[in-house]
Structures are given as C-alpha cells and as structure tokens.
C-alpha positions in Angstrom: 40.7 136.8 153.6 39.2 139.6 155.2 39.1 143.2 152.8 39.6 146.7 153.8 40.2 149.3 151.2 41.2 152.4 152.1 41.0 155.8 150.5 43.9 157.7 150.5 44.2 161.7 149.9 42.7 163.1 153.5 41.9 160.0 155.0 45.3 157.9 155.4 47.6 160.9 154.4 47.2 164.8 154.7 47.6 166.1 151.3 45.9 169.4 152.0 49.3 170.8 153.9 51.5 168.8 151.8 49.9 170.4 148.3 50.9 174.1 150.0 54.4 173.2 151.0 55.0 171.8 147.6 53.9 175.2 145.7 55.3 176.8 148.0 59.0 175.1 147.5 58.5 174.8 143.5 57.9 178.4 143.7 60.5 179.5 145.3 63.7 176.9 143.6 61.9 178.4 140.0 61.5 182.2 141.0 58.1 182.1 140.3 56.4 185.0 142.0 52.9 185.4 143.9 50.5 185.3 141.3 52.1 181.6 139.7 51.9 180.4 143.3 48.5 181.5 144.0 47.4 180.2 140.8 48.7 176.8 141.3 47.5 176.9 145.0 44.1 177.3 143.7 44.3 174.6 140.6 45.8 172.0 142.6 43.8 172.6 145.5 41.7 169.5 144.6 43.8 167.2 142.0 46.7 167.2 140.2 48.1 165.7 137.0 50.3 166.9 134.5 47.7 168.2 132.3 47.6 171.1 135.4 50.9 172.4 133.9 50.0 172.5 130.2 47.4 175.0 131.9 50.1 176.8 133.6 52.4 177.2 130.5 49.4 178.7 128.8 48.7 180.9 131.7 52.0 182.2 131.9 55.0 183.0 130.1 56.7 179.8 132.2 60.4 178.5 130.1 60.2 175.4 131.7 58.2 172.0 130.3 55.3 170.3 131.1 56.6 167.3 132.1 59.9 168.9 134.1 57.3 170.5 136.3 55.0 167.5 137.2 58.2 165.9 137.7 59.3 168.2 140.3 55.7 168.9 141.7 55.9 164.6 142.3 58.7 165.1 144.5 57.6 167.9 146.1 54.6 166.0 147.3 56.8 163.5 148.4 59.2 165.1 150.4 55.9 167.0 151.9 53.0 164.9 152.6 53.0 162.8 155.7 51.0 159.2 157.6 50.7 160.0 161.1 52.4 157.1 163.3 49.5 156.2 164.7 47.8 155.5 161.3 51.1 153.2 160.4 50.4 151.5 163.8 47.1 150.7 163.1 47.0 149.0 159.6 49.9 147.5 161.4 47.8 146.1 164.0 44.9 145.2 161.4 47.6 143.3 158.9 48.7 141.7 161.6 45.3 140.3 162.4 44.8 139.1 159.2 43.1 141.7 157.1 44.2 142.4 153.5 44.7 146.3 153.1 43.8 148.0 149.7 44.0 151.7 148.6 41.5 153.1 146.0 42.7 156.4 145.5 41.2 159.2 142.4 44.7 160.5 141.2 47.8 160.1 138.7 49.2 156.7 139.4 52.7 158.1 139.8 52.2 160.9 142.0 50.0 158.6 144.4 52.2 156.0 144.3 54.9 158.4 145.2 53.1 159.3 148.4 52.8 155.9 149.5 56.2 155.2 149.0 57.4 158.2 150.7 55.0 157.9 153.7 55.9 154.0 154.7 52.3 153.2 153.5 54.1 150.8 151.0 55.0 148.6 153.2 51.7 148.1 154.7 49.9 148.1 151.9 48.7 144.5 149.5 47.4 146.5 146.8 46.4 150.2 145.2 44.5 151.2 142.2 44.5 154.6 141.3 42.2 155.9 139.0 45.0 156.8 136.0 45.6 153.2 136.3 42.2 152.3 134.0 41.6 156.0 133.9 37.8 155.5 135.8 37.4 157.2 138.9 35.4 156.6 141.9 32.5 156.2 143.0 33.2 153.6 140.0 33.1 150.6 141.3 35.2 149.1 139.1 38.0 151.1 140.8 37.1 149.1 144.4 37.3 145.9 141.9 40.8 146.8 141.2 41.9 147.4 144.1 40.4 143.9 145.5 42.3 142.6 142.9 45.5 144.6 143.3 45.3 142.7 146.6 45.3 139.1 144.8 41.6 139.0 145.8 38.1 140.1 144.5 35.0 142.0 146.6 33.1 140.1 148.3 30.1 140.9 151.2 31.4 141.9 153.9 34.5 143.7 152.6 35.2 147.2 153.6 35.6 151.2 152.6 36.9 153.5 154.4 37.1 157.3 153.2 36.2 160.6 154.0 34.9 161.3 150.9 30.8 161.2 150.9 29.7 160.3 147.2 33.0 159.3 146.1 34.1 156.7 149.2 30.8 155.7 150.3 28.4 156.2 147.6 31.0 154.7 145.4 31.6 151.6 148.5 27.7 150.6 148.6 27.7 150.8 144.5 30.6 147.9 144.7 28.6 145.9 147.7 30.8 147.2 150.3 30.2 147.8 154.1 31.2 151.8 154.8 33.0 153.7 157.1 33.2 157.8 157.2 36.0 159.6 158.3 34.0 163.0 158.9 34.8 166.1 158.0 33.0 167.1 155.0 29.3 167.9 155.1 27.3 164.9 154.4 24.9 165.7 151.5 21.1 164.9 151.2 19.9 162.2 149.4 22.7 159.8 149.9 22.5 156.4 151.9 24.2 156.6 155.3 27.5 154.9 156.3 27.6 151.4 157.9 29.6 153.6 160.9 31.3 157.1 161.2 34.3 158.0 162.8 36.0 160.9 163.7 39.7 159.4 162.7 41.0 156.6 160.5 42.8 154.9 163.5 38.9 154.6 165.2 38.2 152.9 161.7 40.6 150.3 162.0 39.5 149.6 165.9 36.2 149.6 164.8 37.3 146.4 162.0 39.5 145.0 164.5 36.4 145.0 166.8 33.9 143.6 164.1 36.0 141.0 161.9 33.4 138.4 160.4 
C-alpha cells in the first residue's frame, strides 16, 4: 500500500482566512470590542488550543468560561475554513489509484478533526494524528508514525510528505525516512536539506505522486 501523508493547516485547507472570520464572528455574537478581537487575531494567528482562552480571561475582564469559548471558537472554525474542490478531486483521484492518504497535522485533536469533518476531507481521508493526540509535535517523527498507523499501516521507504511547512513538514518527513514534497510559500531557511520536489499547489503534489507511484 502506497503512503501519502499530508499536512493539513495551509497546505490541504486555508486556515489563515478561516482563523479571521472566526474572531471576527465570536466577536461580534459576544460584544467583544476591537481590542479582544485584535488580541485574539494576533494569539491565534499561528495555533490555537484552549489554553489560548485561559490567556484571554486573564487579559480581560471576559464573564464567559474557558471551555464555552474554545467550544464556540471550534465551530467557528468549522463553519469558516474551506478545501478547494479541486484539492477534494485530487486525493480523490490518488485514493482511487490506490494510495492510502494520512494527515499529520500540529493542533488540538478536536478542533482539527473538526475541520476535516466540516471540509469533506473526512471522507477521503484513512487516517490523522494530530499532535494533542500523544501531545508530540512535528517535525517528530513519531507523529508521521502515527499517522502511518492511523492509516492501518506503518512508514516505510518510499512513503510520502507533503506540507508547506519547511522544518516542521520536511525536516520532520526526512527525520521519519520519508520522500518530501513543498508546497511553497514560506521562505526556505539555510541549512536544511532540500525537498525530494517543490510545488507551487497541493493538487501539483498529487499529480506529481500519481505520476511517480513505485
């Protein structure tokens, strides 16, 4: 069985537009004014968990809890982020050639899970680990490990990961024995080994598989 992992936060989904419309909407349905938003626009800019709120509540004189916020900030996300069809088509078309699709993703488990639910990612996907699963992050490898075995496999040469991520995705892919692919956009940083292949876009990734299968 053939292996591609996937990363997931700005290489299969775009969280960077979905993280302001969900401030922006929890903002507004609290009443929280500009300096909240702004504040949580610059927190979250990167990650979130719930441990972002305990911040907030300290921050700022905020009635509501902890755990009613992340709750809301979840479905925020949800209702915000978005797949492009033509990234669904593709993992359709490399499922359908065979390949076992993972997802190893640095994030809360519920809040990625929830975008891959809400995005139709789910369906097209064998296996995720998320790094508050076993609470390691990448370039870990024993997050890509999970993910292999999420997908009712284990790595093996020749397997694949694709991110857009330089030290995290494909520092983190040759430190589990994985063949790389970069989705640029990020400025690559000196000193680290270069990609097996660089694309511009995911979809290029999966052509780029399709065209290369061992």
């Amino acid at each position: 069985m053939r292996l591609a992992i996937f990363d997931l936060d700005g290489t299969l989904v775009d969280r960077t537009s979905a993280v302001a419309d969900a401030i922006t909407t929890l903002s507004h349905d609290h009443g929280y004014g500009p300096e909240i938003e702004t504040w949580l626009l610059t927190e979250l800019a990167d990650h979130a968990d719930r441990a972002d709120f305990d911040r907030l509540r300290a921050a700022f004189p905020i009635a509501e809890s902890s755990d009613h916020l992340w709750r809301v900030y979840i479905d925020r996300m949800a209702s915000a982020v978005t797949c492009r069809p033509t990234v669904l088509d593709a993992l359709t078309r490399l499922k359908d050639a065979g390949w076992s699709i993972g997802v190893a993703t640095n994030g809360a488990s519920d809040i990625q899970r929830a975008k891959v639910r809400a995005t139709g990612l789910a369906d097209l996907i064998d296996g995720i680990a998320a790094s508050g699963d076993i609470d390691v992050r990448k370039p870990d490898p024993r997050l890509f490990e999970l993910a292999a075995a999420r997908c009712g496999t284990q790595l093996t040469p020749g397997d694949w990961m694709t991110g857009d991520n330089p030290e995290t995705d494909i520092a983190g892919g040759y430190s589990a024995g994985l063949r790389t692919i970069w989705v640029r956009g990020r400025t690559w940083p000196d000193g680290l080994d270069t990609p097996h292949h660089t694309v511009d876009d995911v979809t290029e990734a999966v052509d780029y598989l399709l065209a290369h299968s061992r």
